[in-house]
C-alpha positions in Angstrom: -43.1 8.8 -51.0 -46.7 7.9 -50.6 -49.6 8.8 -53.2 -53.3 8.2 -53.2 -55.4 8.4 -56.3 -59.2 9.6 -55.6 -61.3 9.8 -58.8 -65.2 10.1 -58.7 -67.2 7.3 -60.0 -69.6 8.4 -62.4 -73.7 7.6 -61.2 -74.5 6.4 -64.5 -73.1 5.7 -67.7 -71.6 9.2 -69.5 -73.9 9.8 -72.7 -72.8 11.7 -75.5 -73.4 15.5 -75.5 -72.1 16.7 -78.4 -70.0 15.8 -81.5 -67.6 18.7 -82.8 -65.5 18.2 -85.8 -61.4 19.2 -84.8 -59.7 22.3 -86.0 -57.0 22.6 -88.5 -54.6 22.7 -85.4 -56.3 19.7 -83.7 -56.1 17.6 -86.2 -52.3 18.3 -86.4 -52.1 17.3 -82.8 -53.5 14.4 -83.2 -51.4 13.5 -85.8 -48.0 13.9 -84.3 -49.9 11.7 -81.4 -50.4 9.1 -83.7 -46.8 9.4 -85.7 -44.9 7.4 -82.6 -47.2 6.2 -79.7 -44.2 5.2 -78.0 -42.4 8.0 -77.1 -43.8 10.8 -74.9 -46.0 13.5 -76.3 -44.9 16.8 -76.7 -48.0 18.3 -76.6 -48.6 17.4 -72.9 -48.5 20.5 -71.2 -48.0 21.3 -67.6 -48.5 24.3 -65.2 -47.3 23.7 -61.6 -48.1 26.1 -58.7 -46.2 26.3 -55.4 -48.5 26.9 -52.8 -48.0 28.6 -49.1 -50.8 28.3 -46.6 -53.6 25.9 -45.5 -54.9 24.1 -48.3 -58.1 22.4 -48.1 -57.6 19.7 -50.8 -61.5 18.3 -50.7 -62.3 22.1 -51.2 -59.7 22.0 -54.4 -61.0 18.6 -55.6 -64.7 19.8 -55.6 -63.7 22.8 -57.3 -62.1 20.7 -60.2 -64.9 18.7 -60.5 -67.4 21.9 -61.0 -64.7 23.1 -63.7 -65.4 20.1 -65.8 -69.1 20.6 -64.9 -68.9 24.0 -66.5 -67.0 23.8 -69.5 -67.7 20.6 -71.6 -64.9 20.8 -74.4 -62.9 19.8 -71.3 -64.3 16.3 -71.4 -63.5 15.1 -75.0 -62.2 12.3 -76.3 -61.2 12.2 -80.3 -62.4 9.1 -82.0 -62.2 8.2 -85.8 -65.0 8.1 -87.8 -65.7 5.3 -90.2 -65.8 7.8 -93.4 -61.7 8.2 -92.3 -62.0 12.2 -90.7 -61.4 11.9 -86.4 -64.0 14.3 -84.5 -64.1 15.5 -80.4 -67.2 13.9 -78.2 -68.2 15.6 -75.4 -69.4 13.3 -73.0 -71.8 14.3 -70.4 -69.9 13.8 -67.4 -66.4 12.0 -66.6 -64.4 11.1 -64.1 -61.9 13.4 -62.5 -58.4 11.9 -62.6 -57.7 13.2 -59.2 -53.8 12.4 -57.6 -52.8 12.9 -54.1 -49.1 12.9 -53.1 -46.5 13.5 -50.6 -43.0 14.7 -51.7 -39.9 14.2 -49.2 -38.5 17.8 -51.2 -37.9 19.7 -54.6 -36.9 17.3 -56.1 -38.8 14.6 -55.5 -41.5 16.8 -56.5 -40.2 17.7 -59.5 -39.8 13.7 -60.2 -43.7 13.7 -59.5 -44.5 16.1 -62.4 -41.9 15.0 -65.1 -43.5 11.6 -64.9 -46.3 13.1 -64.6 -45.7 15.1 -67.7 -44.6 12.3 -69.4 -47.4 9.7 -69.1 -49.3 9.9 -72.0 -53.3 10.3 -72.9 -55.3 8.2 -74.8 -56.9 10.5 -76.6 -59.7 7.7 -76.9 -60.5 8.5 -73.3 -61.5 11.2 -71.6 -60.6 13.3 -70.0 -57.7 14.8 -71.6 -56.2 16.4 -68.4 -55.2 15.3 -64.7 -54.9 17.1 -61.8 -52.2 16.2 -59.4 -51.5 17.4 -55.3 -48.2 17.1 -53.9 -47.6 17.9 -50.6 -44.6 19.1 -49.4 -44.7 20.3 -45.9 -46.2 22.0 -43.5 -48.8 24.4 -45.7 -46.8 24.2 -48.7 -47.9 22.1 -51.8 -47.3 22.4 -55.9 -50.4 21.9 -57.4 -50.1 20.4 -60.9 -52.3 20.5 -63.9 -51.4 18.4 -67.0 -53.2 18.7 -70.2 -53.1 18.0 -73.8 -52.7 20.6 -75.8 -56.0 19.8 -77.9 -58.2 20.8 -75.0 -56.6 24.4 -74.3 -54.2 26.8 -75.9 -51.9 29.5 -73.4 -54.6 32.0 -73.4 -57.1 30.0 -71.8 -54.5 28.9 -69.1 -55.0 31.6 -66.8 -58.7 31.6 -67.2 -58.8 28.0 -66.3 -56.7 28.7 -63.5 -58.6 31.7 -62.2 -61.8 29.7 -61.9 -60.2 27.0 -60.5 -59.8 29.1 -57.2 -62.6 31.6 -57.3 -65.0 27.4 -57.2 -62.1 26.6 -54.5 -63.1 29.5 -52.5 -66.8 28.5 -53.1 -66.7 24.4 -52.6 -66.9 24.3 -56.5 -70.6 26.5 -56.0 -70.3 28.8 -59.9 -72.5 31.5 -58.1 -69.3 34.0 -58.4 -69.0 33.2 -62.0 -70.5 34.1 -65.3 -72.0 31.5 -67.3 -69.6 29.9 -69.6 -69.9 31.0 -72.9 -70.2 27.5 -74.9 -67.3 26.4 -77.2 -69.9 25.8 -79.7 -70.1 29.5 -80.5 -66.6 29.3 -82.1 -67.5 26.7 -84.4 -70.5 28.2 -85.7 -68.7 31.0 -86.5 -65.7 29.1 -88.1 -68.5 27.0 -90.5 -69.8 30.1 -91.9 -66.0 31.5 -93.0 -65.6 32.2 -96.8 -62.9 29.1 -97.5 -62.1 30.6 -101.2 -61.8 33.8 -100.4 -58.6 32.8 -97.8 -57.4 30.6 -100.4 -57.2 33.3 -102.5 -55.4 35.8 -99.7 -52.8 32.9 -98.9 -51.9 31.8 -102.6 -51.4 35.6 -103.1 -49.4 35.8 -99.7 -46.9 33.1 -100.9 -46.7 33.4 -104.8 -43.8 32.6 -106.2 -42.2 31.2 -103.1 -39.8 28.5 -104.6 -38.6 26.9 -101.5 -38.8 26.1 -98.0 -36.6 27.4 -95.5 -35.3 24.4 -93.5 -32.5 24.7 -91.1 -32.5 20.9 -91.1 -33.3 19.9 -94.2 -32.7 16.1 -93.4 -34.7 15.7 -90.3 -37.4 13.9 -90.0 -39.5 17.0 -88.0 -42.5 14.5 -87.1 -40.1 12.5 -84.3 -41.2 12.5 -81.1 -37.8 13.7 -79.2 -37.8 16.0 -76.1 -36.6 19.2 -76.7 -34.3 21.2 -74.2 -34.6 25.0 -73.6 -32.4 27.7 -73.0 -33.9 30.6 -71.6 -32.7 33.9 -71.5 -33.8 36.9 -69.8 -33.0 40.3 -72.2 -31.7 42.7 -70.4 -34.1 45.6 -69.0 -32.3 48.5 -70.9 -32.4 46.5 -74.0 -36.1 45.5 -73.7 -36.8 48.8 -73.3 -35.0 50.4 -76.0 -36.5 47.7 -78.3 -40.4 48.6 -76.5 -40.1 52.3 -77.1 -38.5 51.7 -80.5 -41.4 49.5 -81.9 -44.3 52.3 -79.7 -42.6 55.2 -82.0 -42.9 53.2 -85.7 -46.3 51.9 -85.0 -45.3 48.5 -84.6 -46.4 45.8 -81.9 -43.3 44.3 -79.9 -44.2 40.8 -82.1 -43.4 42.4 -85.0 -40.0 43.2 -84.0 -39.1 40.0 -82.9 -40.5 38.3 -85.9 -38.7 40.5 -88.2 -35.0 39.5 -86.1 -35.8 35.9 -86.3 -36.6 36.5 -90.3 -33.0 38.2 -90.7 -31.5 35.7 -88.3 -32.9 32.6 -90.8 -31.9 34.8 -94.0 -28.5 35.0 -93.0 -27.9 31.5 -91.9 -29.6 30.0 -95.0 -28.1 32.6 -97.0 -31.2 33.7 -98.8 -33.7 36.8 -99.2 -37.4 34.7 -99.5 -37.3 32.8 -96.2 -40.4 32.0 -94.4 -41.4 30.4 -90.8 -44.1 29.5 -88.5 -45.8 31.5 -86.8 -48.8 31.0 -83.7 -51.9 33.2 -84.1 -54.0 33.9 -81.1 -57.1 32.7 -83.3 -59.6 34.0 -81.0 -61.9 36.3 -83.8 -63.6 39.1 -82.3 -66.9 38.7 -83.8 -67.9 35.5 -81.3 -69.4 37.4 -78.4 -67.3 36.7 -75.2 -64.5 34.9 -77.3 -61.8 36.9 -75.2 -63.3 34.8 -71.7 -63.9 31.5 -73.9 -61.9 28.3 -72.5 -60.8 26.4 -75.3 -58.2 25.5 -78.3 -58.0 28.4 -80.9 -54.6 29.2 -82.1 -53.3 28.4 -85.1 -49.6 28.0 -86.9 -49.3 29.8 -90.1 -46.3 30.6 -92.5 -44.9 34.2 -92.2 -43.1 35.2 -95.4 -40.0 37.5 -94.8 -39.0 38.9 -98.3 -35.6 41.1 -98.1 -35.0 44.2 -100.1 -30.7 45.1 -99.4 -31.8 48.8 -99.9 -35.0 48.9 -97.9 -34.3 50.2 -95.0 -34.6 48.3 -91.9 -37.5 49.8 -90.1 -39.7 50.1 -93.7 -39.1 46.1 -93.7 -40.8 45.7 -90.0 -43.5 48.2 -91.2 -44.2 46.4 -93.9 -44.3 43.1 -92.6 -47.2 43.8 -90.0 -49.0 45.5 -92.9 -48.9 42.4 -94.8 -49.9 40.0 -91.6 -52.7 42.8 -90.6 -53.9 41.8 -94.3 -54.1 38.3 -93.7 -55.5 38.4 -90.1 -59.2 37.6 -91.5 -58.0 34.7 -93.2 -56.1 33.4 -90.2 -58.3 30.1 -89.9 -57.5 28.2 -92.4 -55.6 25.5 -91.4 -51.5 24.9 -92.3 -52.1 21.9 -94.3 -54.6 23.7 -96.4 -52.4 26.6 -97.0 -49.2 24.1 -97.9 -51.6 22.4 -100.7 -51.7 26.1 -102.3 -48.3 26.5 -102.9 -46.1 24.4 -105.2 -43.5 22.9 -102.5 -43.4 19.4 -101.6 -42.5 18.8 -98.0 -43.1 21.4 -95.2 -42.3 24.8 -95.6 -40.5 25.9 -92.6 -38.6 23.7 -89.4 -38.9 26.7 -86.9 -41.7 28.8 -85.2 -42.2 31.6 -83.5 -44.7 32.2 -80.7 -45.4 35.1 -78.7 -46.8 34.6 -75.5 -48.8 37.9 -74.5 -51.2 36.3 -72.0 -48.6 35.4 -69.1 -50.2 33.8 -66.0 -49.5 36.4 -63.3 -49.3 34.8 -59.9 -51.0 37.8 -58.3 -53.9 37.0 -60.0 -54.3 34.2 -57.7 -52.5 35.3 -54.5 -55.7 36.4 -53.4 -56.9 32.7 -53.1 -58.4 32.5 -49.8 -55.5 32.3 -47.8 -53.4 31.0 -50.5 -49.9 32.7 -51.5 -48.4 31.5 -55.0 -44.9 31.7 -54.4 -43.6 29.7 -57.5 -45.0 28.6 -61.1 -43.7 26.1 -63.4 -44.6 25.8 -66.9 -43.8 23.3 -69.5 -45.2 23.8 -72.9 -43.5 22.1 -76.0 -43.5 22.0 -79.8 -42.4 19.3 -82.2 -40.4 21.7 -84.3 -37.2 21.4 -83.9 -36.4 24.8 -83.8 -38.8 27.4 -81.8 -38.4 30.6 -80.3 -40.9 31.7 -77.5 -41.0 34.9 -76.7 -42.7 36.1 -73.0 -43.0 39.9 -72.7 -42.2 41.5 -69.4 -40.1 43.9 -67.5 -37.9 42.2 -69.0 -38.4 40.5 -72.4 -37.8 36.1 -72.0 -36.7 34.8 -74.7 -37.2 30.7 -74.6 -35.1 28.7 -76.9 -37.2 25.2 -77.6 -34.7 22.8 -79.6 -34.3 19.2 -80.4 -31.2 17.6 -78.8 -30.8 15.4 -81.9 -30.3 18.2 -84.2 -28.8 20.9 -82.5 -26.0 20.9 -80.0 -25.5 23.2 -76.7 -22.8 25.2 -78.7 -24.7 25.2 -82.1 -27.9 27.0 -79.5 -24.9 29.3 -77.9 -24.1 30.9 -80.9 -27.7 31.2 -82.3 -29.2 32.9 -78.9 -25.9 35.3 -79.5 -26.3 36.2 -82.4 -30.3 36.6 -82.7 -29.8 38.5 -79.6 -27.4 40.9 -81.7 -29.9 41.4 -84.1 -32.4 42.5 -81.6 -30.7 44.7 -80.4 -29.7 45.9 -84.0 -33.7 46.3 -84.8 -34.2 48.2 -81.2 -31.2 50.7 -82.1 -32.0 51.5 -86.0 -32.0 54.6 -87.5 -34.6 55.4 -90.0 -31.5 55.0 -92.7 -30.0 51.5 -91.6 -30.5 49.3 -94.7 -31.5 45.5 -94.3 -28.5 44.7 -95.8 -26.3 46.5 -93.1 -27.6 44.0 -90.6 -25.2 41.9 -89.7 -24.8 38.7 -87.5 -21.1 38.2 -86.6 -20.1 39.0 -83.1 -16.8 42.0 -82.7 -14.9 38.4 -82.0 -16.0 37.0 -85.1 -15.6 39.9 -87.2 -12.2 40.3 -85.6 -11.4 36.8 -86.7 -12.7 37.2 -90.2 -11.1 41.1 -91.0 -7.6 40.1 -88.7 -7.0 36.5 -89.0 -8.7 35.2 -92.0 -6.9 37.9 -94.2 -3.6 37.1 -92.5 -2.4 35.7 -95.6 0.9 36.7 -94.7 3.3 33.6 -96.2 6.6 32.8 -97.0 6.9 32.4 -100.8 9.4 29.7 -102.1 11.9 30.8 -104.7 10.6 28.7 -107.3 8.6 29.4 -110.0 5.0 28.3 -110.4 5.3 25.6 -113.0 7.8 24.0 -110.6 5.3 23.8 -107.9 2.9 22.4 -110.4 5.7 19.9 -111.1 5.9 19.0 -107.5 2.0 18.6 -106.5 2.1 16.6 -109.5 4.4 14.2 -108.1 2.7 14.1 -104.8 -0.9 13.8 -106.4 -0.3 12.3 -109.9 -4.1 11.1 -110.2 -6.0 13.9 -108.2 -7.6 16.2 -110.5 -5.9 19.1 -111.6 -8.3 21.1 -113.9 -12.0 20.7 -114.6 -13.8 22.5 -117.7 -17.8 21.6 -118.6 -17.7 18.0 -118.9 -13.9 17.2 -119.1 -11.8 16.4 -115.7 -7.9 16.4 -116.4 -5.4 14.9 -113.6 -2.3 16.4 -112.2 0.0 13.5 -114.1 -1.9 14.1 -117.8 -1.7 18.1 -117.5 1.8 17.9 -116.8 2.7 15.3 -119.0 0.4 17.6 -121.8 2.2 20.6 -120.9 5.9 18.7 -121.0 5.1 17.7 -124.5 3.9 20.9 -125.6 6.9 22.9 -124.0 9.3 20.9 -126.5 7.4 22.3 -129.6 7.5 25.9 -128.1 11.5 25.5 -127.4 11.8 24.2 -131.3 10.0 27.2 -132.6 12.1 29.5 -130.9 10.0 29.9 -127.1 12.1 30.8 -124.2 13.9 33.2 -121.6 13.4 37.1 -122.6 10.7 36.0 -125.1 7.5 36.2 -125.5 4.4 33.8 -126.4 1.0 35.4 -127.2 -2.1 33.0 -126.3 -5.2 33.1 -128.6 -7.2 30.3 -126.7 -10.1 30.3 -125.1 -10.9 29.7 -121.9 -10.6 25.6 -122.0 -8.3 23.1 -120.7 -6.4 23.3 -123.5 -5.2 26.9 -122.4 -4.3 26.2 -118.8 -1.3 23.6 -120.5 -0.5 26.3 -122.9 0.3 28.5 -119.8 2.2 25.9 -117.9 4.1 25.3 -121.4 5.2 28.6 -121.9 6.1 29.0 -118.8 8.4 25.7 -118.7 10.0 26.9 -122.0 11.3 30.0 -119.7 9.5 32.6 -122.0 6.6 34.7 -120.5 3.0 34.9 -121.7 0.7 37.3 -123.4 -3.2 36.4 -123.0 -5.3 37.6 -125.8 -9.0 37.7 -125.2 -10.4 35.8 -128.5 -13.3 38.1 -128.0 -11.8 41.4 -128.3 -11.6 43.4 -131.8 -9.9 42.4 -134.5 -8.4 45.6 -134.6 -7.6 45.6 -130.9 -5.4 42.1 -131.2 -3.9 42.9 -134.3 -2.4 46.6 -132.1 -1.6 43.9 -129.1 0.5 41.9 -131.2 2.1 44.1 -133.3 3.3 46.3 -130.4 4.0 43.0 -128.1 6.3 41.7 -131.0 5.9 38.0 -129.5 7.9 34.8 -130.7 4.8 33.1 -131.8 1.1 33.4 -131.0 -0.2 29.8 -129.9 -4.2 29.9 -131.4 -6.6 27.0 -131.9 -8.6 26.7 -135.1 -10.9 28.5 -134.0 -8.8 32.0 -132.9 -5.9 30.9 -135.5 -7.5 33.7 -138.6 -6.6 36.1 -135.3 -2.7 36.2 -136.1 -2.7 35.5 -139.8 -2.4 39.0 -140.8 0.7 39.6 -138.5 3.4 37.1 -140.2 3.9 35.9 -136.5 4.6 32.2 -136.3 1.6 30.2 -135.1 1.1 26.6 -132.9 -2.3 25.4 -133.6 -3.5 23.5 -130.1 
């Protein structure tokens, strides 16, 4: 393999041409940059493209170079202040990291963009993105572009993209495109935002929240660890079944795969106030040409998933867009903003949810001059270590993001089951399916839990309980037998208790075909009464100290027992009936 790196030299020295302060998601970015410099970045994201044809490569370099030209939050660089706070300068002009290679096959180009992916950016230096040209034959090439994640969010991908080819077609000449709509517009607009009055709609959105809802409780979620995926293709009855369900209830096909992932976390943590992240496209209508804008807008934000067991499925999903319709004007305030208004330590969720409804669609660039896209690769990561992204289609793509370290193959197997059953649960309810109907076990599992866990079936010994007690006492002598509030009694002292209190029963006339009434409360002192009793050969009568008076007097009196054991404080119970008494 041979590569050649071509970068243009800027004329003069790059002047500053702008100073913008960094989003609430930005400076998160930055952060988990910062948290291990070592390890690779998960926030470096990649889009490949196999291409079939002749391929002018000067004609895509110059067209690279005229896409910085246009769009200047492409050439920033984040650099700390001295008050503390980091902010993105946009420098006049850069240099474009431009890589030529020549791959002997697949996989050699797929060697080329892992370490490709894997290199990481100062973010000190920009730009923050390189464009890479790997040849593979004879009019075939994959054409990589690797970004961090602070310059551009999944939206802005195809738009990037789409430019990219319409200058290709043009020698990087914009005369084909509109002018680009500056960045700047969008933080204008987020300066003039009223700050208290989305404090107030988030503090209302999580009060009385009392805990997060961690599926790894333990983990350190800032690690920098590469995450697998599993990826799975729903089925295309199944997707639409679940389509046409959410079209007839009002609800967007987000909304039903939030609410699934909310049951699928409330059944595994085994509670009913669970919340998760989610990402927000962040792109507010009221910035003229925001929809075309080329740029980082989306934000995470905490969806709360409150359970009701009577409410009925479909009322949950409808209400749960209501309530994140109600907060879609107070969407950009930033996560760590929202955390300080709640009273949890730590964060609130390990696992997100992102729905991808802006797919790059290689027909949009088929028409490339010449050019046929006959492959895409994507690579887009999260540091959770749990994520779900969901890619709509014919055929709905689930993508399972985990961390390696945390979760096993098998542990990922049985969570893409079973949120996969409860998919298909939401896209089959009836209007009278409760939330607490939903369940997650597969027939397997509940075959195994109904069948073989209730298989109790055993052979019973043909001794009598006291003499098993006797026996586990021999085996175990200092294991604990009993515990009651603060008092722990072993197998050896219960028995030995029990022994001693067995001879006074047999003295006072205890044992086969009688009868000994128990007047103690629920202690340890009334588990050794039971085992005496039963030693002395004489059966038991419990009396509930807290029934009537009247009551126990009736019990007794028709029970005619040998003697009622009491303690001091049950022992006025029995007076009245002349029956002999043993104080314990």
């Amino acid at each position: 393999m041979g590569d050649l790196t071509v970068e243009t030299t800027p004329r003069s020295k790059p002047r500053i041409e702008n100073v913008l302060p960094l989003t609430a998601l930005q400076e998160g970015l930055v952060f988990h940059a910062a948290y291990d410099d070592r390890a690779p970045d998960v926030y470096n994201v990649q889009l490949g493209i196999d291409l079939q044809g002749p391929l002018d490569a000067s004609a895509l370099r110059d067209a690279a170079e005229a896409l910085l030209s246009r769009h200047g939050n492409l050439r920033i660089s984040v650099r700390r202040r001295p008050q503390g706070d980091s902010v993105q300068v946009v420098q006049s002009h850069v240099a474009l990291p431009w890589t030529e290679a020549v791959a002997g096959g697949e996989a050699e180009a797929d060697e080329i963009a892992r370490a490709d992916r894997e290199r990481r950016f100062t973010l000190s230096t920009a730009p923050l993105l390189r464009f890479t040209l790997v040849r593979l034959g004879e009019d075939r090439h994959r054409f990589l572009f690797t970004t961090h994640h602070l310059l551009l969010d999944g939206w802005s991908m195809p738009l990037v993209m789409q430019e990219l080819f319409t200058l290709y077609g043009n020698r990087g000449n914009p005369r084909d495109l509109p002018p680009a709509v500056p960045y700047e517009n969008y933080y204008r607009w987020l300066a003039a935002q009223d700050t208290p009055a989305a404090e107030n709609a988030w503090r209302t959105a999580l009060a009385g929240l009392d805990e997060p809802t961690r599926l790894t409780p333990h983990a350190d979620s800032h690690a920098s660890v590469t995450p697998r995926h599993r990826v799975v293709r729903l089925p295309l009855e199944l997707t639409q079944t679940l389509t046409g369900q959410a079209r007839r209830h009002g609800l967007t096909l987000s909304t039903a795969v939030q609410v699934a992932w909310g049951l699928l976390l409330a059944r595994l943590t085994g509670r009913e106030d669970i919340v998760f992240g989610a990402t927000v496209a962040g792109r507010p209508p009221e910035v003229p040409g925001i929809e075309s804008m080329i740029g980082l807008f989306i934000n995470t934000l905490p969806v709360r998933v409150r359970l009701q067991p009577s409410e009925p499925l479909l009322d949950l999903a409808a209400r749960l867009q209501q309530e994140q319709a109600e907060l879609s004007a107070h969407q950009h305030l930033g996560m760590a903003d929202i955390q300080r208004l709640t009273d949890i330590s730590g964060e609130l969720f390990d696992t997100l949810v992102v729905f991808e409804n802006y797919p790059l669609r290689p027909q949009a660039l088929s028409e490339a001059h010449g050019l046929r896209v006959t492959g895409l690769h994507t690579h887009n990561d999260v540091h959770y270590p749990l994520a779900l992204i969901a890619l709509p289609d014919d055929r709905l793509t689930l993508d399972f993001t985990y961390r390696p370290d945390l979760f096993g193959e098998s542990d990922i197997d049985h969570l893409v089951e079973r949120f996969t059953r409860v998919l298909t649960t939401v896209a089959e309810a009836t209007p009278r399916l409760l939330t607490h109907d939903v369940g997650l076990l597969t027939p397997e599992e509940q075959r195994q839990a109904v069948e073989e866990f209730n298989d109790t079936a055993r052979e019973v010994p043909a001794v009598a309980v006291h003499e098993l007690f006797e026996e586990q006492a021999r085996r175990s002598p200092e294991a604990t037998a009993v515990v009651f509030e603060d008092e722990e009694v072993s197998y050896a002292r219960l028995n030995a208790w029990a022994d001693d209190l067995a001879r006074t029963l047999r003295a006072l006339g205890a044992g086969p075909e009688r009868l000994v009434a128990l007047a103690v409360p629920r202690s340890v002192e009334m588990v050794a009464s039971m085992l005496a009793v039963l030693k002395t050969g004489a059966a038991y009568l419990p009396i509930d100290p807290d029934y009537p008076g009247e009551r126990i007097a009736y019990m007794l009196d028709d029970a005619a027992p040998a003697l009622v054991v009491v303690t001091e404080a049950t022992q006025h119970l029995a007076e009245a009936t002349g029956t002999p008494r043993l104080l314990v």
